[in-house]
N, C-alpha and C positions, 0 to 999 in steps of 0.2 A: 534792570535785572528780571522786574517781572515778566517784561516782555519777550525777554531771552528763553525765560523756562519755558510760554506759554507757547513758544513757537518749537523749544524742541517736544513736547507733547503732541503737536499735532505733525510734526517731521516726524517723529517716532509711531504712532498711529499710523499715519499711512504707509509706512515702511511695513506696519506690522497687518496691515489690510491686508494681501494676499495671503495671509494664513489664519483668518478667521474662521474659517471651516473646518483648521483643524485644532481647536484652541480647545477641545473637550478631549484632543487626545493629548497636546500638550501639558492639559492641569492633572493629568490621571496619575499622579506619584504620591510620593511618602502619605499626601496629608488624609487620601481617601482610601475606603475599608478593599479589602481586596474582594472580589467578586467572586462564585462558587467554579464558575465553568469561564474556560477563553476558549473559544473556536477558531483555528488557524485556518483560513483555509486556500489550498496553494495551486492555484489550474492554470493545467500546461495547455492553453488552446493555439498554439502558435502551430497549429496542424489543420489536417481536414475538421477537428473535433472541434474548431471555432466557434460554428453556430451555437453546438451544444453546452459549452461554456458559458456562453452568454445566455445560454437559457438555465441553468445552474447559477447563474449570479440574480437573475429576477426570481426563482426560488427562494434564494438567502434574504431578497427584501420583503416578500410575502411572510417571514418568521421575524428577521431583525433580531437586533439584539434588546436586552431587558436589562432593570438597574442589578441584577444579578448573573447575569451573562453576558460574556461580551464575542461579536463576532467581526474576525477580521478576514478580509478578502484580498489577494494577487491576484491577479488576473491577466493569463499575457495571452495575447489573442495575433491573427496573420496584419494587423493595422499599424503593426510597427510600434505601438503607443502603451506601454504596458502599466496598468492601472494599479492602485492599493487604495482601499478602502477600510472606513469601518462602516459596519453597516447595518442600518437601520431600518425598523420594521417602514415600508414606502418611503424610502430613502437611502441617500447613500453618501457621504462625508468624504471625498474626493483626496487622496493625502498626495501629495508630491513625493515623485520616489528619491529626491535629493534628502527628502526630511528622514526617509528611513535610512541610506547614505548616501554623503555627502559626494561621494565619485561618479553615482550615478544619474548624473547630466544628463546623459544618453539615456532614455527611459526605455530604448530595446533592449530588452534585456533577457537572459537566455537559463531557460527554465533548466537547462540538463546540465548547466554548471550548479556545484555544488555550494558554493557561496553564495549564488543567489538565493537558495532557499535557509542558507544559515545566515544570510543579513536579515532578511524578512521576518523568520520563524523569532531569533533569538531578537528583534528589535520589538516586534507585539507581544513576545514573552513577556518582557521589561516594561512597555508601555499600557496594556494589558493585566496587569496581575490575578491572578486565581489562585483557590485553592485545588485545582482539578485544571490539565491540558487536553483536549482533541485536536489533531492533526489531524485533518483530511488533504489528500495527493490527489489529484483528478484531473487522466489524461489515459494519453498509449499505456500499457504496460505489454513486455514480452517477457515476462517471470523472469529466470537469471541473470537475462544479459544487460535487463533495466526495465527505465519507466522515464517518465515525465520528458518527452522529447519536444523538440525545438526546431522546427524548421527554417530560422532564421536563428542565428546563435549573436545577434551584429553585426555577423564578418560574412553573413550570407550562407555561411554552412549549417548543416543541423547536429545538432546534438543530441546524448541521452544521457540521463543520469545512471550511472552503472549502480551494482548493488555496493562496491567499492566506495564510492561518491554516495549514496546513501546512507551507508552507514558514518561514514566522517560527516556530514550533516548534522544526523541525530546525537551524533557524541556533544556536537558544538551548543546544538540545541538545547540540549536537556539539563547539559552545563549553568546554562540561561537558567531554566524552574529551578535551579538548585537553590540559586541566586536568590529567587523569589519566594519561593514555597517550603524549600530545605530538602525536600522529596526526591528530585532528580531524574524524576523519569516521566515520559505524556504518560497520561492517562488511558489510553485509547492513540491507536494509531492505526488510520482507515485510508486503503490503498483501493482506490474506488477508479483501478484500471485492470487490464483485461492479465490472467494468468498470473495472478500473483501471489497465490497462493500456495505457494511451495517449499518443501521444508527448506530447502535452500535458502530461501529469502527470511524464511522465520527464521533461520539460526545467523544471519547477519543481524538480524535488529533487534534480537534476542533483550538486551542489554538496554535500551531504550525504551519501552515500554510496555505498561502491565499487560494491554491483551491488542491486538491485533483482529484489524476483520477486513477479509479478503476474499478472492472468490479462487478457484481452483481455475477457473475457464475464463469462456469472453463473457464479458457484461455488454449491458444493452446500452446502445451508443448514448443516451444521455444520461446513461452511469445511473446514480443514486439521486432520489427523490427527494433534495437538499430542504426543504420547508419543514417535509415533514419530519424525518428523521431529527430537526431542531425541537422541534415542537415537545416532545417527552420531560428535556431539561427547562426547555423555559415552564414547562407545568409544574416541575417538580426537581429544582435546581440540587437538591441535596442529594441525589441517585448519585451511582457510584459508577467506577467507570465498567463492570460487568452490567450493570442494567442498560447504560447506553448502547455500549456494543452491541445486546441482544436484541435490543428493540430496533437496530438498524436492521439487523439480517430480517425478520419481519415485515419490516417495513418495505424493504425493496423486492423481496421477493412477494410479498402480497399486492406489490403495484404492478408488477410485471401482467404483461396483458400474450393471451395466446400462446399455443400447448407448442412447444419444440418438435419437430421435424425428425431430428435424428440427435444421438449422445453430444456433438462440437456444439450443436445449438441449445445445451441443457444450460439455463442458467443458477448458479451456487453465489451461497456467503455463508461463510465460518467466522465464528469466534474465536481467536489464539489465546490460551493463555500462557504467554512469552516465559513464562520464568520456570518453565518444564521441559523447554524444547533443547535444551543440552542432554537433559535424561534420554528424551528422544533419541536424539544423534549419535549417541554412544551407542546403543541399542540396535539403530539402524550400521551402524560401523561393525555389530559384532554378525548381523545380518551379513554384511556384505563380504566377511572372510569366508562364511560358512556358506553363501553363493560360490564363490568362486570354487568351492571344493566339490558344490554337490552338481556344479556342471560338467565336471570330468565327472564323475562315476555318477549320475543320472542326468544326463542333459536331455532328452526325450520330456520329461517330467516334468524339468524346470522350462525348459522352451514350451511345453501344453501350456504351463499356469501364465506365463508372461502374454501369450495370445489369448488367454480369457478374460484376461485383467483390463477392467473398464479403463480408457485413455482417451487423453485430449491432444488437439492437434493443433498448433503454431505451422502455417507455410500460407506468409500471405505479405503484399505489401503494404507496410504499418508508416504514416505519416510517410511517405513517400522512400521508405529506405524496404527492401529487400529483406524479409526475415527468415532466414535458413529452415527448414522443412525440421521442424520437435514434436516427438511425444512424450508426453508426458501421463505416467502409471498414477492414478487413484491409489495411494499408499496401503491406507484401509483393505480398499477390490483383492491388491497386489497379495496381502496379507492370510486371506481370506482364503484365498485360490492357493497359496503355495500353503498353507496347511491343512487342505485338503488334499491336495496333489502328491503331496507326501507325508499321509495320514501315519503310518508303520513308523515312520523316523520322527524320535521321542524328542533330539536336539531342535530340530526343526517346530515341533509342534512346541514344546515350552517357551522358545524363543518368540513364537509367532501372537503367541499369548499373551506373554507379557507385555510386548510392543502393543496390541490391542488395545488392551488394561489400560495400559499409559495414554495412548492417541484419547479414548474415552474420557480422562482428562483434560487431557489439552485442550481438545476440541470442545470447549462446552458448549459451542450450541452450531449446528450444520443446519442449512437448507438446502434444499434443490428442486426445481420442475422437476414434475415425472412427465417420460415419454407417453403418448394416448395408448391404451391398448398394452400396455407391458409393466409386469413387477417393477416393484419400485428398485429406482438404481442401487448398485452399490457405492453409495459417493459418498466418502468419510470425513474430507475437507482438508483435506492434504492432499498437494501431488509430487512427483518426484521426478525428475528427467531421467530418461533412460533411453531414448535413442534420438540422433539426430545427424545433421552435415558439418556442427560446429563442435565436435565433441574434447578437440584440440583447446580449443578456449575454453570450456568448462573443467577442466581441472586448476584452472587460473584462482576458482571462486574460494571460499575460507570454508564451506562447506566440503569441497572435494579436497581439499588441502589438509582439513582434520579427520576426513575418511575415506576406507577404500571402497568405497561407492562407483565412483569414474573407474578405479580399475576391475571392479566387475563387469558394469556396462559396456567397458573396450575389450574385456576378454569375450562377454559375452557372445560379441559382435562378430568377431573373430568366428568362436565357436560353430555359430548357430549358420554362419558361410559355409566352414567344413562340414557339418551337419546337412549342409542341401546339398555340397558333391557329391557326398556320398550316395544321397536317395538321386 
């Protein structure tokens, strides 16, 4: 009998050898203290932005994690072989993605489906515990129509995660901290890809976490300065999730090197604070009836303020897919301009006011380059689509669904046609 045991001991042992590496993420349940901060973080490099991911993952190890923070890593890259870790200051803990599920054999795995990042997110949720979540996303973004793309999806096609498919993620997610924490919401959620900073986006994920930080434009292809922007929490693991945020925008726009060219190559990060941005949207909704009225009996006016208003421009091909020619208005610029543009009209100016007033909160903290040689931008940290070649699929999104936003922008579009027959 003794020799029975002693041989299933060492038959069980070796069984249990290929997962010795991850046996610190294994014993991390009930019996140990929960840790202040978990850092998710989820990169779509299955693009041209390979290299750069992989240089954002030797960031993560130059910080690592601490016995009070813990950092966890996806990483799916053009190698076919997509990786999870935990990961550690000069090191990295290698997990097999069978271990996070059990279906996933196949370790190509395709970042713009939505259950890959709620198997991921909501499994380091659960094996991970904190009292505080950060979510970092880092990849393509093209503000409405998604982010996190896939040029290999397994099936050889590419994929995106729409704003749709992001927010059923975060519901699933947050569902997870609920589990953990009681709290239910990340703490911070940082979209550290290009144009995603739009109210549109902020009023899908509105619901999933306290503040959001994101940039209005493109960012610089190796995105956000991942060591350092860690570095703050592991100093000072009990900061809250407005101190993180703030110190990211900071931190990436004090790393950026070399003065922009012209306004597309301005680089921004704002801080959202999410649980304002319905006020917002209402507000912007009651804008947009009172657009549509003051472009019949003033459209001179309103077409002056729409061509002074600082904008960014989407027409490029992004991970090898075709991105329809957008621009997208500076909410703030927009604001600014049409109540001076129609100074005399009292509805227009209260209203433009108060949206103000409000984005001042929202917005706690804006950065941006300034151009060499010119006043500083008017870039408030919000932007808002207003013209483009896909205008038929943007009224699909939960934003133009709860306002008449899309149908000012399609009247406008109209308008401002007949407006040039005429001249």
């Amino acid at each position: 009998m003794q020799n029975k045991r002693q041989m299933f001991v060492v038959v069980l042992t070796m069984l249990l050898l290929p997962f010795a590496g991850i046996s610190k993420t294994i014993a991390k349940d009930d019996g140990e203290k929960d840790s202040e901060w978990t850092v998710l973080c989820y990169l779509a490099g299955d693009n041209f932005l390979d290299w750069f991911m992989k240089e954002n993952m030797k960031e993560l190890i130059r910080t690592g994690s601490s016995n009070r923070v813990n950092v966890v890593a996806f990483l799916d890259t053009t190698d076919d072989d997509t990786k999870i870790f935990e990961v550690n200051k000069d090191d990295l803990i290698r997990i097999p993605t069978r271990i996070v599920n059990y279906s996933w054999s196949n370790s190509e795995l395709n970042t713009g489906d939505p259950l890959t990042l709620i198997n991921f997110a909501s499994w380091a949720v659960k094996k991970y515990p904190a009292k505080k979540y950060f979510l970092i996303l880092g990849g393509y973004g093209e503000g409405w129509t998604g982010l996190m793309h896939d040029m290999n999806n397994g099936q050889g096609n590419i994929d995106i995660l729409s704003l749709e498919e992001l927010e059923y993620a975060l519901r699933d997610i947050t569902k997870s901290i609920k589990d953990v924490n009681s709290k239910g919401k990340i703490d911070v959620l940082g979209l550290d890809a290009c144009y995603m900073g739009m109210l549109e986006v902020m009023y899908q994920v509105k619901d999933y976490a306290d503040y959001l930080v994101t940039s209005e434009n493109e960012e610089a292809l190796d995105g956000w300065p991942y060591d350092k922007l860690l570095e703050p929490i592991m100093d000072n693991p009990e900061m809250d999730g407005l101190q993180l945020a703030s110190n990211i925008v900071d931190i990436y726009i004090d790393s950026v090197k070399g003065t922009p060219s012209k306004m597309r190559n301005v680089l921004t990060l704002s801080v959202v604070n999410l649980g304002l941005i319905e006020e917002v949207v209402k507000e912007v909704d009651t804008l947009s009836l009172l657009l549509l009225r003051l472009q019949k009996e003033k459209p001179r006016k309103v077409i002056f303020v729409e061509r002074v208003t600082n904008r960014f421009l989407i027409s490029a091909h992004i991970a090898n897919r075709y991105v329809p020619y957008t621009v997208l208005f500076d909410l703030n610029d927009f604001l600014e301009y049409l109540k001076v543009g129609l100074v005399n009209n009292k509805e227009v100016s209260d209203l433009t006011q108060r949206l103000l007033e409000l984005l001042s909160k929202v917005i706690t903290k804006e950065r941006h380059q300034a151009l060499k040689g010119t006043y500083d931008l008017g870039i408030g940290g919000v932007s808002l689509y207003f013209a483009g070649m896909d205008t038929q699929s943007y009224r699909n999104n939960a934003f133009s669904i709860d306002t008449h936003w899309d149908e000012y922008i399609t009247e406008r579009a109209s308008a401002g046609q007949n407006l040039n027959r005429k001249n």
